[in-house]
N, C-alpha and C positions, 0 to 999 in steps of 0.2 A: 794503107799502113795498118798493119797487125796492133791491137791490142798492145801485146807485151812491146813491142817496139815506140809504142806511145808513152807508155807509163814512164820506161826510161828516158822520155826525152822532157818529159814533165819534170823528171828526178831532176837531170841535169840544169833543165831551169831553173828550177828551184835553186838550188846548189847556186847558181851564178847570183840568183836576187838576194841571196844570204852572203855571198862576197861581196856583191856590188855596195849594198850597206856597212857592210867591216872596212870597203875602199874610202867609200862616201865620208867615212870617220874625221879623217886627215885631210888636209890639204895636199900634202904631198902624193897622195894617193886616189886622189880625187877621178884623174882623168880616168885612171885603171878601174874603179869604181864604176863610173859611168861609161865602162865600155863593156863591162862583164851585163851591166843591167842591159846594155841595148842587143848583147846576144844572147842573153836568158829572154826576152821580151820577143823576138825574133824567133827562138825555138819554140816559144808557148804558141806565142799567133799559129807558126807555120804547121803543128801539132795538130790544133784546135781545128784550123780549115782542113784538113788534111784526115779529119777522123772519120771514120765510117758513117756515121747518119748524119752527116755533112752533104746536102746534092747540091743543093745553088751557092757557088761563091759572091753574088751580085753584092748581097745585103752585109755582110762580111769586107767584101775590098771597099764596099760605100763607107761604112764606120772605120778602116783606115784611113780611106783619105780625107774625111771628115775630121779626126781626131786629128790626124798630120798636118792639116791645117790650121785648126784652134791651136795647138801647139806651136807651131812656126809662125803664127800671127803672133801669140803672146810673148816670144822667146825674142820678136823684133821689136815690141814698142814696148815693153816692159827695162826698167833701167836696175842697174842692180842692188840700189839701194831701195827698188819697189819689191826686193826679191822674198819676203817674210808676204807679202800682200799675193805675191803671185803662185805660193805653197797654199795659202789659206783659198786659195779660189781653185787652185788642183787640188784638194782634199773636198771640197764640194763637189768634181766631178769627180771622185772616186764613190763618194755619200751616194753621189745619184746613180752611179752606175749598179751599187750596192742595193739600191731602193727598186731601179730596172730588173732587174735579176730575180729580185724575193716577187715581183708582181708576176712577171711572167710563168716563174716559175708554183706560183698560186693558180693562173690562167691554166696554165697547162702542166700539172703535175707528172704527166706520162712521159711526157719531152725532156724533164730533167731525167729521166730515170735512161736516159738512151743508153748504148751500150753495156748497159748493169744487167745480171743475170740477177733473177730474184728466186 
């Protein structure tokens, strides 16, 4: 996948996680909310594995299935009046994912720089 053809698919996610929120608002709008997020979320993954200094998918499909399963384990025993408990424990793994990211990207400053012309 070309460059330019990435960015726009980046844009359009975006765009979808910026409705999915305006959906999120309401209740009545809720479902449509959460289905724009799970195909902007779906465009960014499929981008992301998809981009040029991408070679191994292993480590990649590992932390989907990983994450789709903390996910689908929480979505089962979780009740909905625990649902304020179960935001506040997904915003810790968004913190750490945030925390992953700034170290690696400390480790190996060259590896963020990938597809950037400088």
């Amino acid at each position: 996948m070309n460059e330019q053809a990435l960015t726009i698919t980046y844009l359009i996610a975006a765009i979808l996680f910026i409705r999915s929120l305006g959906g999120l608002s309401r209740q009545e709008t809720a479902g449509r909310g959460n289905l724009f997020g799970m195909i902007g979320m779906a465009l960014a993954i499929g981008a992301t594995m998809f981009h040029p200094s991408v070679q191994d998918f292993n480590l990649g499909g590992l932390a989907i299935i990983v994450g789709a399963g903390v996910g689908i384990a929480l979505a089962i025993r979780v009740q909905m009046t625990g649902m304020p408990q179960l935001v506040a424990l997904l915003h810790s793994f968004v913190g750490l994912a945030a925390v992953l990211v700034g170290i690696s990207t400390y480790l190996a400053p060259s590896a963020s720089d990938a597809g950037h012309s400088t």
